[in-house]
Each structure stands twice: as C-alpha cells, then as structure tokens.
LOPARO-704737 format. One record per residue: x, y, z of N, C-alpha, C, O, CB in turn; residue number from 1; residue in three letters; chain. Coordinates in pm, whole numbers, m for minus. Glycine has a CB too. Layout:
{n.X:X	n.Y:Y	n.Z:Z	ca.X:X	ca.Y:Y	ca.Z:Z	c.X:X	c.Y:Y	c.Z:Z	o.X:X	o.Y:Y	o.Z:Z	cb.X:X	cb.Y:Y	cb.Z:Z	num:NUM	residuo:ALA	cadena:A}
...
//
This chain:
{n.X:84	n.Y:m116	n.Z:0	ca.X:0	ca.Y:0	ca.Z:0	c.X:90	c.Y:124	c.Z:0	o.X:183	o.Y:136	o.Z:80	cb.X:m96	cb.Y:m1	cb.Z:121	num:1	residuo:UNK	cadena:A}
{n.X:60	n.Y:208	n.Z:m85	ca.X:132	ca.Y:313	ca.Z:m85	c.X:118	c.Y:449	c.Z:59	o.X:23	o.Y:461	o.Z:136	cb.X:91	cb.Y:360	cb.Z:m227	num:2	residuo:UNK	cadena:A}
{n.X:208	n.Y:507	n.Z:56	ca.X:253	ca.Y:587	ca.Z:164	c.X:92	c.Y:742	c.Z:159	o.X:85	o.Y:815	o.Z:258	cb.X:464	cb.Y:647	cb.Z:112	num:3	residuo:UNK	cadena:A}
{n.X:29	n.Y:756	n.Z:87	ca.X:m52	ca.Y:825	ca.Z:50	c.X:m195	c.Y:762	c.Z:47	o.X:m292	o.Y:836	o.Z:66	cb.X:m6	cb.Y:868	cb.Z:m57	num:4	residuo:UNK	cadena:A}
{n.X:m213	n.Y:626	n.Z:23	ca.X:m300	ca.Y:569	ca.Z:92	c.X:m306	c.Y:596	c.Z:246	o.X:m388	o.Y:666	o.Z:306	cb.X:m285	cb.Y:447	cb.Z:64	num:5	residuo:UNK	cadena:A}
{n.X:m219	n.Y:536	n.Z:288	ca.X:m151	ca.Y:564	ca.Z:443	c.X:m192	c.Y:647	c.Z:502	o.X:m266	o.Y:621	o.Z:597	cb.X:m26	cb.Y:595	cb.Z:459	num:6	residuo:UNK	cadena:A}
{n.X:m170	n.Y:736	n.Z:481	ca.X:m194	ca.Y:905	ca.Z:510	c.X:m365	c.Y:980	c.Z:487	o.X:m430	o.Y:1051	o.Z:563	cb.X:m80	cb.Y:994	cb.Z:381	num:7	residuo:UNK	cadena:A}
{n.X:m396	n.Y:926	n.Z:350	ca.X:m570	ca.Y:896	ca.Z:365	c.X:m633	c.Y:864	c.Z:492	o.X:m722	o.Y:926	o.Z:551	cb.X:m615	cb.Y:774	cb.Z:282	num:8	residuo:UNK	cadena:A}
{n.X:m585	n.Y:779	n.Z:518	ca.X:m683	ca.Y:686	ca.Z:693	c.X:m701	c.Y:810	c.Z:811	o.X:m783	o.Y:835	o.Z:900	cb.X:m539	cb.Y:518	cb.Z:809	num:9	residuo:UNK	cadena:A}
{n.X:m613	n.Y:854	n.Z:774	ca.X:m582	ca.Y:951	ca.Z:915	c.X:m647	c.Y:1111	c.Z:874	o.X:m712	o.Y:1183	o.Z:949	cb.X:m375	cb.Y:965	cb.Z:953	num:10	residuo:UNK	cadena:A}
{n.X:m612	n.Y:1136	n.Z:749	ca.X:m689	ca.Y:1208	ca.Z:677	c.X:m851	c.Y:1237	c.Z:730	o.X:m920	o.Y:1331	o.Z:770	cb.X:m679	cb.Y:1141	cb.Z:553	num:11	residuo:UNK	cadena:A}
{n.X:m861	n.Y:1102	n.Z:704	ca.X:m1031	ca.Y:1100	ca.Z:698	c.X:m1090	c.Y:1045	c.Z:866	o.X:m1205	o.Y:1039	o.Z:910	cb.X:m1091	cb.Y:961	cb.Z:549	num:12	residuo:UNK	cadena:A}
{n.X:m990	n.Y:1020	n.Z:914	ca.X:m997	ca.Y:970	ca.Z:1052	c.X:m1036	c.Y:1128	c.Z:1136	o.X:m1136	o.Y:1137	o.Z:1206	cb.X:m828	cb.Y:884	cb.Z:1103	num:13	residuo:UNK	cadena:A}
{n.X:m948	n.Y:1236	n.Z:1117	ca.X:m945	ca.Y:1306	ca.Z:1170	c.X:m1042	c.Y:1429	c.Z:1162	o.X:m1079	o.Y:1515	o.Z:1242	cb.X:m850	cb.Y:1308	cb.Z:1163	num:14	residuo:UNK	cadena:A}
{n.X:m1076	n.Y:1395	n.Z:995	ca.X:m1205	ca.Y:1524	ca.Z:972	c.X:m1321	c.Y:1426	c.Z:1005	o.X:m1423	o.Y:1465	o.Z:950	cb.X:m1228	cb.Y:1609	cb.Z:780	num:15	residuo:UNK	cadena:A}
{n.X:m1338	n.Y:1318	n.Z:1074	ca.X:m1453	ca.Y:1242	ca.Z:1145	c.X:m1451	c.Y:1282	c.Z:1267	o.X:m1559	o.Y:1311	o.Z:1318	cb.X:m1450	cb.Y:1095	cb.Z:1145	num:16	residuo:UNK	cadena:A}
{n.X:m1331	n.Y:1294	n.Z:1345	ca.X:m1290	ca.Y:1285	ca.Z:1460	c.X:m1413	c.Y:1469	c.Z:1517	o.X:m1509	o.Y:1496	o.Z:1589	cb.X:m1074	cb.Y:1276	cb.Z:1456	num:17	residuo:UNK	cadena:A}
{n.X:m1322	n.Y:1536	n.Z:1427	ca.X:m1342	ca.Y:1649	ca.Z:1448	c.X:m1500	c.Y:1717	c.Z:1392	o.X:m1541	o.Y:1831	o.Z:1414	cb.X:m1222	cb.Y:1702	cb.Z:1395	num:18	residuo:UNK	cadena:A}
{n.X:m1546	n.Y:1642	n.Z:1338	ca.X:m1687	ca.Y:1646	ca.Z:1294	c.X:m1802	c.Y:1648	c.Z:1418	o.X:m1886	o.Y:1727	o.Z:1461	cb.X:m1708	cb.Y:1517	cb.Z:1200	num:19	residuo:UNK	cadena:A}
{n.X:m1752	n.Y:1507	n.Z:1448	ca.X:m1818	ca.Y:1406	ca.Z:1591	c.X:m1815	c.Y:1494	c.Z:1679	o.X:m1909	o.Y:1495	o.Z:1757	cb.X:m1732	cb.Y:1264	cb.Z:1656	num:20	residuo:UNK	cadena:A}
{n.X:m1737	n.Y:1566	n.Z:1690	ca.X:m1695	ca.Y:1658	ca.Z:1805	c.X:m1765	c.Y:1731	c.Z:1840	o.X:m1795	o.Y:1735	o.Z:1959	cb.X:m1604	cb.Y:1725	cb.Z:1796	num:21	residuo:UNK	cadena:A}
{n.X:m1825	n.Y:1832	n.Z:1730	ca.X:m1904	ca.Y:1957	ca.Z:1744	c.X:m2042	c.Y:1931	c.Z:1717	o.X:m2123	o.Y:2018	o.Z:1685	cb.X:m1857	cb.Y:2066	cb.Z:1654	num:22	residuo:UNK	cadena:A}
{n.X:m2071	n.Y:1789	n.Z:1732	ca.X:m2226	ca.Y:1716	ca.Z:1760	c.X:m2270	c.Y:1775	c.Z:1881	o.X:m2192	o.Y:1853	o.Z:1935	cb.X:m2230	cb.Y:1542	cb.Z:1781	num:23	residuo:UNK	cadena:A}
{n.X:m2397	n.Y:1748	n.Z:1943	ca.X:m2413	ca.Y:1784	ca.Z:2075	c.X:m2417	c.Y:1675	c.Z:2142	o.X:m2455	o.Y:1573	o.Z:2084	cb.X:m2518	cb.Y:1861	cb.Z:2102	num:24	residuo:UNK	cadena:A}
{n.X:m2376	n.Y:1672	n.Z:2291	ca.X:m2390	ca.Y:1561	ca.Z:2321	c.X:m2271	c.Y:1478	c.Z:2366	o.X:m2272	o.Y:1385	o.Z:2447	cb.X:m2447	cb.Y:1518	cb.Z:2231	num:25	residuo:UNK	cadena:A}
{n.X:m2150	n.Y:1539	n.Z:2285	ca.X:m2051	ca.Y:1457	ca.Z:2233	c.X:m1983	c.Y:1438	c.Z:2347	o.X:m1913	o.Y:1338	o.Z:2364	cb.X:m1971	cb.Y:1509	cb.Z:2121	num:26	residuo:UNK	cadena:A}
{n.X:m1995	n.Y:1524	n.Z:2427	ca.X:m1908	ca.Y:1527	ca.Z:2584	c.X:m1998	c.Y:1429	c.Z:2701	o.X:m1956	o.Y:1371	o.Z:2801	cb.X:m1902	cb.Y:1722	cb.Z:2657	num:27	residuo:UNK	cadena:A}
{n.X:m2114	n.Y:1437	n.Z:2651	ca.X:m2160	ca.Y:1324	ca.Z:2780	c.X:m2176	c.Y:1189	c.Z:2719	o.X:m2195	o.Y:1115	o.Z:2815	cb.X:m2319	cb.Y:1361	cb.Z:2860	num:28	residuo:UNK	cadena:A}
{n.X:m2178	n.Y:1120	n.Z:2611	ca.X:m2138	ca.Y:1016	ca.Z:2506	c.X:m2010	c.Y:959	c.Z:2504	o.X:m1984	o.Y:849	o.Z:2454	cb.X:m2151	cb.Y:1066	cb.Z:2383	num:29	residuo:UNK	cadena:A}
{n.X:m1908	n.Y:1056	n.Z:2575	ca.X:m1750	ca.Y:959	ca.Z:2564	c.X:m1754	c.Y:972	c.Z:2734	o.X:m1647	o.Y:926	o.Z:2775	cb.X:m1563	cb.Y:1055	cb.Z:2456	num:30	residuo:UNK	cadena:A}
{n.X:m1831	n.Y:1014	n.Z:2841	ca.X:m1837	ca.Y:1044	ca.Z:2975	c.X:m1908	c.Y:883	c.Z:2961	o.X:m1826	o.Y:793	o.Z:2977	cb.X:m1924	cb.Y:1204	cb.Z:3041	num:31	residuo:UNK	cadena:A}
{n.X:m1992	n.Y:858	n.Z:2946	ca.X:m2122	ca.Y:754	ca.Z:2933	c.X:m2001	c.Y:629	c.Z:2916	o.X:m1998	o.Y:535	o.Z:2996	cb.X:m2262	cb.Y:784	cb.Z:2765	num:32	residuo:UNK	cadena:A}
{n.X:m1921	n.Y:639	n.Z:2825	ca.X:m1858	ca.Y:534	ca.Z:2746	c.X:m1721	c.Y:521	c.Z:2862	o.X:m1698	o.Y:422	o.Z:2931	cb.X:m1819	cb.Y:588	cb.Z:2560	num:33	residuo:UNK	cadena:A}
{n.X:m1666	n.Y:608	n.Z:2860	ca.X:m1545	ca.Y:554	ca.Z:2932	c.X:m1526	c.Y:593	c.Z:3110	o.X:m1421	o.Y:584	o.Z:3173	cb.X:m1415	cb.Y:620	cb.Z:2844	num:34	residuo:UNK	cadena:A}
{n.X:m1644	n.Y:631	n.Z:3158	ca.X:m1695	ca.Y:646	ca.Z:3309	c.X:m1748	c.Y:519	c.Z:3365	o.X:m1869	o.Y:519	o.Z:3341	cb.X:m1811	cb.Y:752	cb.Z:3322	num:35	residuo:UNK	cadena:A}
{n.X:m1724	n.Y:445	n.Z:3409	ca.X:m1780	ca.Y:285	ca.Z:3459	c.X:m1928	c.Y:355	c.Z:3593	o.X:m1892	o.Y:418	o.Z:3692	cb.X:m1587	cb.Y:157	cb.Z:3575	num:36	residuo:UNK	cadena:A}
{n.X:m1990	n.Y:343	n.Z:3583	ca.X:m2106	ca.Y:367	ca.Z:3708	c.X:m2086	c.Y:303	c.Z:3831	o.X:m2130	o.Y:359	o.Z:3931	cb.X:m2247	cb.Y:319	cb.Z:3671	num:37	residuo:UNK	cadena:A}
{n.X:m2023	n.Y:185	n.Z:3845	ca.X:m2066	ca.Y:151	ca.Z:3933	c.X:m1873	c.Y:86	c.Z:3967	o.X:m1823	o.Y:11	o.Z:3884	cb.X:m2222	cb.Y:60	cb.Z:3910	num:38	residuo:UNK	cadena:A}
{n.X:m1809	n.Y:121	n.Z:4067	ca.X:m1651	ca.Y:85	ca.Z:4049	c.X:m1702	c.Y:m32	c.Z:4122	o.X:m1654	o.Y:m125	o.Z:4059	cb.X:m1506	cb.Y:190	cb.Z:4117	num:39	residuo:UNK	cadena:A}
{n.X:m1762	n.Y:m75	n.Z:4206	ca.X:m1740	ca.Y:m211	ca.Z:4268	c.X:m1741	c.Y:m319	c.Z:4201	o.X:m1683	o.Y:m411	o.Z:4259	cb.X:m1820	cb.Y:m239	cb.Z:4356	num:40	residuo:UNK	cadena:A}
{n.X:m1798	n.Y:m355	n.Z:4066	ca.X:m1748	ca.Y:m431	ca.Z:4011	c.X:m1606	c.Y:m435	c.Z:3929	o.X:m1568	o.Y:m514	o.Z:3843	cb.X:m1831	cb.Y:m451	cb.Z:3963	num:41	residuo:UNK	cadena:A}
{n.X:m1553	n.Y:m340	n.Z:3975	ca.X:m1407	ca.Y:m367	ca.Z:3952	c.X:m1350	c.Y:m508	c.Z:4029	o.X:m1305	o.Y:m612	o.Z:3980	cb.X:m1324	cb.Y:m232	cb.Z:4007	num:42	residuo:UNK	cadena:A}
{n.X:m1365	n.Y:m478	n.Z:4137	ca.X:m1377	ca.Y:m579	ca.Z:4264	c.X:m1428	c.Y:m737	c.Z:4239	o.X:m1390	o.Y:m841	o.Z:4291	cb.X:m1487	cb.Y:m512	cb.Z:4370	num:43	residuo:UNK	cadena:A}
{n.X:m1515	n.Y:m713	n.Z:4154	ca.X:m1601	ca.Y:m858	ca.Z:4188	c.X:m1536	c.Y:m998	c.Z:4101	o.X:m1522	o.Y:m1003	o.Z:3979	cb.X:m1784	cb.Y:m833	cb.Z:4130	num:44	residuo:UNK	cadena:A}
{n.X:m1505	n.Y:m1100	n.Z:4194	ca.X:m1437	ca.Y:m1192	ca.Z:4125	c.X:m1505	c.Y:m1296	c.Z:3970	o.X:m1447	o.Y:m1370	o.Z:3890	cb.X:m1402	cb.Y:m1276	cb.Z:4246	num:45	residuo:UNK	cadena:A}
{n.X:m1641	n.Y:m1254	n.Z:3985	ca.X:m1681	ca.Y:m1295	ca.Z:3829	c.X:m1645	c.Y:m1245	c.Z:3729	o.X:m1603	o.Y:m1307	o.Z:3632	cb.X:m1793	cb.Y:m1290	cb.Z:3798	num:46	residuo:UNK	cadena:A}
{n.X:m1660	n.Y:m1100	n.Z:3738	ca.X:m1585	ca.Y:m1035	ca.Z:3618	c.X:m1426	c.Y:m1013	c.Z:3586	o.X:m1364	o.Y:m977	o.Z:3486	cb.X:m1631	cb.Y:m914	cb.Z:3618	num:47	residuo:UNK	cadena:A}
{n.X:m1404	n.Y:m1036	n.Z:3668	ca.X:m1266	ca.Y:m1157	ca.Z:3639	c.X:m1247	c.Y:m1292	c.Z:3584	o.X:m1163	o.Y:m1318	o.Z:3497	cb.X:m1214	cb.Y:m1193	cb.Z:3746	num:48	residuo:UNK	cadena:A}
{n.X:m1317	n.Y:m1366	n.Z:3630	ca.X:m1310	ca.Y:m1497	ca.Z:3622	c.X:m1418	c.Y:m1511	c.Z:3463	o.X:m1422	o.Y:m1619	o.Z:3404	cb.X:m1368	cb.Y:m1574	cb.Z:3786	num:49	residuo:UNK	cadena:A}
{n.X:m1458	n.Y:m1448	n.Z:3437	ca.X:m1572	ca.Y:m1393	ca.Z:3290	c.X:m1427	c.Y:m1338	c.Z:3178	o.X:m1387	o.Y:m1390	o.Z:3074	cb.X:m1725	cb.Y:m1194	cb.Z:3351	num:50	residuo:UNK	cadena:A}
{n.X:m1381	n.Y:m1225	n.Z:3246	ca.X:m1266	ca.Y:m1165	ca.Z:3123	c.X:m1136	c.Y:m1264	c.Z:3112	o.X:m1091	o.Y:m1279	o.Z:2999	cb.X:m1196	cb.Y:m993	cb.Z:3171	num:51	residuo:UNK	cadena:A}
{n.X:m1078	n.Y:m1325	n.Z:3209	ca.X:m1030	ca.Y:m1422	ca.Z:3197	c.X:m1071	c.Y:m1576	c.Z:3085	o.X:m994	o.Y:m1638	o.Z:3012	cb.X:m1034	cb.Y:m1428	cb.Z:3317	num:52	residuo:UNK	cadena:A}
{n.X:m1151	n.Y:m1588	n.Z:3098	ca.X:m1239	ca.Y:m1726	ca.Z:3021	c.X:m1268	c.Y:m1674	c.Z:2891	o.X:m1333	o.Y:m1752	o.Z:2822	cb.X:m1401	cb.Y:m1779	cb.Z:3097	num:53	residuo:UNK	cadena:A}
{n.X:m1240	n.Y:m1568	n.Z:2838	ca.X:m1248	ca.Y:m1517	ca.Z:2751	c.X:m1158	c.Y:m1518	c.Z:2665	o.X:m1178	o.Y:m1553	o.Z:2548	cb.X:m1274	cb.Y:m1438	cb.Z:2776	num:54	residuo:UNK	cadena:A}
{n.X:m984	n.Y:m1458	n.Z:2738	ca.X:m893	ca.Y:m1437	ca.Z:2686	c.X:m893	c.Y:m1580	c.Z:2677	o.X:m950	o.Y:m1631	o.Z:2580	cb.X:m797	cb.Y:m1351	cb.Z:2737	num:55	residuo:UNK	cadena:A}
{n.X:m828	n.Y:m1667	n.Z:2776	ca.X:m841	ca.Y:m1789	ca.Z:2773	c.X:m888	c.Y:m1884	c.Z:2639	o.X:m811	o.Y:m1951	o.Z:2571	cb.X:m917	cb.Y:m1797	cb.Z:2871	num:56	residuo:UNK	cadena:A}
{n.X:m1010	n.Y:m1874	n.Z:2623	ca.X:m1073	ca.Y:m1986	ca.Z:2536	c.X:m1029	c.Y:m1887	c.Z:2364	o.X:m1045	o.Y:m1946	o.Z:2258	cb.X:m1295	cb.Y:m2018	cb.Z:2587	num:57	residuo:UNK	cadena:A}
{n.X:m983	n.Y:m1762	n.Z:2367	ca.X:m955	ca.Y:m1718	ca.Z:2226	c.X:m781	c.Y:m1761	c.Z:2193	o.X:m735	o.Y:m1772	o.Z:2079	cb.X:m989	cb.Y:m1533	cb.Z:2216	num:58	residuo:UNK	cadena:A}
{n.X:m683	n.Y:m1787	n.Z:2351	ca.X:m569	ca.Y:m1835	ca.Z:2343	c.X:m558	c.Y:m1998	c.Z:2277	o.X:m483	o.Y:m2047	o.Z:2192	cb.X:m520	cb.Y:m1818	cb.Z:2479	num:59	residuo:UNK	cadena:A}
{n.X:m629	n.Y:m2033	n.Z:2330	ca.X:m662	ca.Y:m2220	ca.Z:2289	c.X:m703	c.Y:m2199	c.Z:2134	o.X:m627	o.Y:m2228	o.Z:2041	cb.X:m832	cb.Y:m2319	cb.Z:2399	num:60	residuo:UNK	cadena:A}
{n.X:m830	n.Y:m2147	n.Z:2117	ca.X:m841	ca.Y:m2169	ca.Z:1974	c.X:m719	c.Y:m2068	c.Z:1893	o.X:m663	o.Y:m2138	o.Z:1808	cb.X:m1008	cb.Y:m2129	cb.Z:1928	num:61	residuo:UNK	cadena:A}
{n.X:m680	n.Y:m1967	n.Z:1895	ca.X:m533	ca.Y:m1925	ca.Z:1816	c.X:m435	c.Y:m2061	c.Z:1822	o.X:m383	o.Y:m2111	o.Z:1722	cb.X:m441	cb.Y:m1778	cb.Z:1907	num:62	residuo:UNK	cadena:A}
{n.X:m421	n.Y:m2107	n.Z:1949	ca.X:m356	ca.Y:m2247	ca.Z:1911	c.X:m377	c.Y:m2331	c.Z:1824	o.X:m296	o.Y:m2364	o.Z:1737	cb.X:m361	cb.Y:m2318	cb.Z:1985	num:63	residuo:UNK	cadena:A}
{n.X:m512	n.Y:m2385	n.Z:1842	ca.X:m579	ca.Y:m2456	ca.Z:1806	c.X:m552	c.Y:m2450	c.Z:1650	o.X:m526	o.Y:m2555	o.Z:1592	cb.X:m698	cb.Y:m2432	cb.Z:1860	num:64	residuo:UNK	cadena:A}
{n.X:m558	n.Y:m2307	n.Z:1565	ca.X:m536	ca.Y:m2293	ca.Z:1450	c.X:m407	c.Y:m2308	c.Z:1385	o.X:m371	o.Y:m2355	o.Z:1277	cb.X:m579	cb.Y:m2199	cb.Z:1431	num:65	residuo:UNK	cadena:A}
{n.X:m353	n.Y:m2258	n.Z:1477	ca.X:m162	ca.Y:m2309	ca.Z:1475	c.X:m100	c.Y:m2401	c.Z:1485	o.X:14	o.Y:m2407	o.Z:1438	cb.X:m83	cb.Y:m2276	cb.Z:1553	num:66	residuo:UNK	cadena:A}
{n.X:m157	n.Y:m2497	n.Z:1548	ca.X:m109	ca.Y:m2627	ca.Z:1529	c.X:m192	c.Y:m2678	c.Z:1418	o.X:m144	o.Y:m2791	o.Z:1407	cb.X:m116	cb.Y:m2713	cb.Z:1656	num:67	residuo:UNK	cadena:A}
{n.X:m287	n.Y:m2669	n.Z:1327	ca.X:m358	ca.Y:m2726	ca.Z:1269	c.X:m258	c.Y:m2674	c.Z:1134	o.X:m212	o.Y:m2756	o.Z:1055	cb.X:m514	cb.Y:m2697	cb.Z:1299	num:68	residuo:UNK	cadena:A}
{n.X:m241	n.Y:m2571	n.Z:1127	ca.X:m165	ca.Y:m2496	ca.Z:1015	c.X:6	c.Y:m2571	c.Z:1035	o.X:43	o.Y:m2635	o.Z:937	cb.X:m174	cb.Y:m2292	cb.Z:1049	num:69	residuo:UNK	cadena:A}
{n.X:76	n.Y:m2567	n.Z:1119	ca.X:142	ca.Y:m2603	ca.Z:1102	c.X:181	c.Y:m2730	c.Z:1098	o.X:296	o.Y:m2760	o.Z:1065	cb.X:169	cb.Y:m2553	cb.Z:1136	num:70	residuo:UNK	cadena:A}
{n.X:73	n.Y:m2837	n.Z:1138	ca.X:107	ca.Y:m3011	ca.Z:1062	c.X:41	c.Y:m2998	c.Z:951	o.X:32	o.Y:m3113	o.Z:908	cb.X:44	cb.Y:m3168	cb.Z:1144	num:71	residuo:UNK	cadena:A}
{n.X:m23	n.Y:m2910	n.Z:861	ca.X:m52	ca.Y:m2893	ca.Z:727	c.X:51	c.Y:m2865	c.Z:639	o.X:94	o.Y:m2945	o.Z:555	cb.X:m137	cb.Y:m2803	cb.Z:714	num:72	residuo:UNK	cadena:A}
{n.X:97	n.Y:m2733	n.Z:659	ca.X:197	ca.Y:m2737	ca.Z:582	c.X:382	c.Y:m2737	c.Z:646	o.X:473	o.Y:m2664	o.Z:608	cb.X:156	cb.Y:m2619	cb.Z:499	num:73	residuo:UNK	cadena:A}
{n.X:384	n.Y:m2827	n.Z:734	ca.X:486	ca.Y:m2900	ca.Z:767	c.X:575	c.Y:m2742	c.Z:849	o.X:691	o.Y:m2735	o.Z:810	cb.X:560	cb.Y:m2995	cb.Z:609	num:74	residuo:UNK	cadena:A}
{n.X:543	n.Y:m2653	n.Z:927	ca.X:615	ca.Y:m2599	ca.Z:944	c.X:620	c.Y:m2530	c.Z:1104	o.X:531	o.Y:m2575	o.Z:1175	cb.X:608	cb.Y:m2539	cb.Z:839	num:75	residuo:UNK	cadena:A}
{n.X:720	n.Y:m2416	n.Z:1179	ca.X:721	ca.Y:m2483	ca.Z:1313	c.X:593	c.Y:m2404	c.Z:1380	o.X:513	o.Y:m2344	o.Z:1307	cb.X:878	cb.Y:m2463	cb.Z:1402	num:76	residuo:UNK	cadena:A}
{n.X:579	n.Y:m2408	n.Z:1518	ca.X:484	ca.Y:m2301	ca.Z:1557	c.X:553	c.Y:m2173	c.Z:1625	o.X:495	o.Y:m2068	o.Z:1654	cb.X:381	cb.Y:m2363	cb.Z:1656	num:77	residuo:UNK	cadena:A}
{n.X:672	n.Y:m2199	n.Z:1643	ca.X:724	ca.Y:m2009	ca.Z:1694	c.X:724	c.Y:m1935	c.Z:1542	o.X:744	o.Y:m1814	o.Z:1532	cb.X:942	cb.Y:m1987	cb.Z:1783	num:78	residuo:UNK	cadena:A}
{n.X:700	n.Y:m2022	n.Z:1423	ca.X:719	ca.Y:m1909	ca.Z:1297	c.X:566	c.Y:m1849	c.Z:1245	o.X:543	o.Y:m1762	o.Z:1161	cb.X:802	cb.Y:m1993	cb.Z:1146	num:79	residuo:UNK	cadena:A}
{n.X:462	n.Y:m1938	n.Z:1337	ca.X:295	ca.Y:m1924	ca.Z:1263	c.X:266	c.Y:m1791	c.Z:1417	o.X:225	o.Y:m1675	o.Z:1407	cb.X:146	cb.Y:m2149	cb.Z:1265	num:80	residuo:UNK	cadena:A}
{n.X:306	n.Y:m1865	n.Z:1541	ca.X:291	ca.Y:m1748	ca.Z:1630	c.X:326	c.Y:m1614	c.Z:1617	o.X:254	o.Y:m1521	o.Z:1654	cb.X:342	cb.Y:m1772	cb.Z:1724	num:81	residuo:UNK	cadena:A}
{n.X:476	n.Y:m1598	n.Z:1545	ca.X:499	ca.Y:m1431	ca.Z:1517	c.X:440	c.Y:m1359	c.Z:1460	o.X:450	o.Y:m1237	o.Z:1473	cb.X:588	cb.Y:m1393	cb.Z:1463	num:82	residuo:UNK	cadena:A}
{n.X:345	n.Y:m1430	n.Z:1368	ca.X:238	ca.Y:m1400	ca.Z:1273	c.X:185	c.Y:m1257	c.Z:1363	o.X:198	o.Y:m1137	o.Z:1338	cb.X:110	cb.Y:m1547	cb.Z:1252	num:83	residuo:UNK	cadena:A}
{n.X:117	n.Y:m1335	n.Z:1484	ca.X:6	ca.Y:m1287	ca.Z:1560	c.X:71	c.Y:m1202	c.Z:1665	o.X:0	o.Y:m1149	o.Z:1750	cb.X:m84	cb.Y:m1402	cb.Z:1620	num:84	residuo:UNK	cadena:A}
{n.X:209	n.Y:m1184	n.Z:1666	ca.X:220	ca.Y:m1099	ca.Z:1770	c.X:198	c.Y:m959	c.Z:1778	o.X:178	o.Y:m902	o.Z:1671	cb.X:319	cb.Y:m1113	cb.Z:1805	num:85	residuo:UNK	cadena:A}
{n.X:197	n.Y:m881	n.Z:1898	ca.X:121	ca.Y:m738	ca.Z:1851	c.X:181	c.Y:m644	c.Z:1789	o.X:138	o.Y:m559	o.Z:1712	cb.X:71	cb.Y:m663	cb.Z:1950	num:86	residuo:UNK	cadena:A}
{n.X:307	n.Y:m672	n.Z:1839	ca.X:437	ca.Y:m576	ca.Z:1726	c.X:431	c.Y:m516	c.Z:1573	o.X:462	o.Y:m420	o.Z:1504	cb.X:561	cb.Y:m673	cb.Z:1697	num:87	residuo:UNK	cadena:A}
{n.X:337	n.Y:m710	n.Z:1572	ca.X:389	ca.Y:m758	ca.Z:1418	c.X:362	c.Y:m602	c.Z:1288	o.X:442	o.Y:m574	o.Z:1198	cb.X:256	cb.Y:m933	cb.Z:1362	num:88	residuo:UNK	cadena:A}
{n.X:236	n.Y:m529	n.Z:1317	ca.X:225	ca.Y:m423	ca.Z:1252	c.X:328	c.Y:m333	c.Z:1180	o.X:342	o.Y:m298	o.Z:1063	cb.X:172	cb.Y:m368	cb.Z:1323	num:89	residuo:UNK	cadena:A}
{n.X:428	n.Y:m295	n.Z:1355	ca.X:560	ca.Y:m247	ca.Z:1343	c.X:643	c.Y:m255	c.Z:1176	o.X:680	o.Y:m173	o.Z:1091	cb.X:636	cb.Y:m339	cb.Z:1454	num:90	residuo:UNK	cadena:A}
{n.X:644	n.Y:m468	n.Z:1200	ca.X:716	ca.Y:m460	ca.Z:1084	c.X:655	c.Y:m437	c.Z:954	o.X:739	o.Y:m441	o.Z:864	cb.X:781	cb.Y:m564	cb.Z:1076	num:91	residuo:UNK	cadena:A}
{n.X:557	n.Y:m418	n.Z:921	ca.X:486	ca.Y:m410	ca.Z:820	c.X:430	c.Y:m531	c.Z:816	o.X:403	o.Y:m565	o.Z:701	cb.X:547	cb.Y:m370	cb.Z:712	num:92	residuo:UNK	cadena:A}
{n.X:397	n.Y:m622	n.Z:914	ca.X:251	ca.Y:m736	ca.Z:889	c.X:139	c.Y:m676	c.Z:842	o.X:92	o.Y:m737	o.Z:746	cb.X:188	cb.Y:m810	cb.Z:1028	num:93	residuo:UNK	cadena:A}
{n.X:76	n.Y:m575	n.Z:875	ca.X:m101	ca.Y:m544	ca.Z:817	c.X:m99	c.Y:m432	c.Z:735	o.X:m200	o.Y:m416	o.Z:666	cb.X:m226	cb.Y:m500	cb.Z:944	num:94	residuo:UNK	cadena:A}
{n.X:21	n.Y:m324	n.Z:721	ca.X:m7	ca.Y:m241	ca.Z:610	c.X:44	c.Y:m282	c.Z:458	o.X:19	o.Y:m209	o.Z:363	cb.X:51	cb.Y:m114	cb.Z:648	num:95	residuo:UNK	cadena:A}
//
C-alpha cells in the first residue's frame, strides 16, 4: 500500500474525529462510554473470572489454528505465532 493511501486513513480519521466533536452531546457520550457507574465491580471476582475465560478460550483456539496450520503445511509453531504478535504491525505485517 502506498505511503498516501496511508496518510488517507488519518486524513479522513481526523475530519470524522473532528466532525463528531461539534455534535451535541458529544461530551456526555465519551463520559457515558469511558466512566464505569458503578466501580465495585471492579472488585467482583466474576468479572474476572468472565474476562479471563475469555482471553483464555480465544488463546486455545489461536492455538488450536496453529497447530492445525502447522502439521498442514509441515512448518514450526514459533514461525505461525509471530504471525500474531502485537508488534507484528511495526514490521509491516497489516499495512
């Protein structure tokens, strides 16, 4: 993808950004969104044991696909894992 594509995203990211902005509303809509109501369930060991089982069962199946991929086409799993690491962007994995 070219360097001007690139630069598009953010382009258009930002005259959204700044659009959204001067909506009404817009200040009690990101208050609503990133204000939690109630902190004691910070505390509570289900919603732990809920966000946990989550990450959890999406770690197994990423496995799950990685080992399946790699006795397919014969190859190791630290080279199918780097795939997915979060860096990977850095090097140019998704652009």
């Amino acid at each position: 993808m070219t360097a001007w594509r690139r630069a598009y995203r953010y382009v258009v990211l930002t005259i959204s950004l700044g659009y959204v902005a001067t909506l009404p509303g817009f200040k009690e809509g990101i208050e609503f969104y990133m204000v939690p109501d109630d902190w004691s369930k910070l505390f509570d060991i289900n919603v732990w044991n809920d966000a946990a089982g989550l990450a959890g069962s999406f770690f197994f199946f990423l496995l799950d696909v990685v080992l399946y991929y790699c006795k397919k086409y014969s190859t190791t799993v630290s080279s199918k894992l780097s795939q997915y690491h979060p860096t990977n962007h850095l090097k140019g994995g998704y652009f």
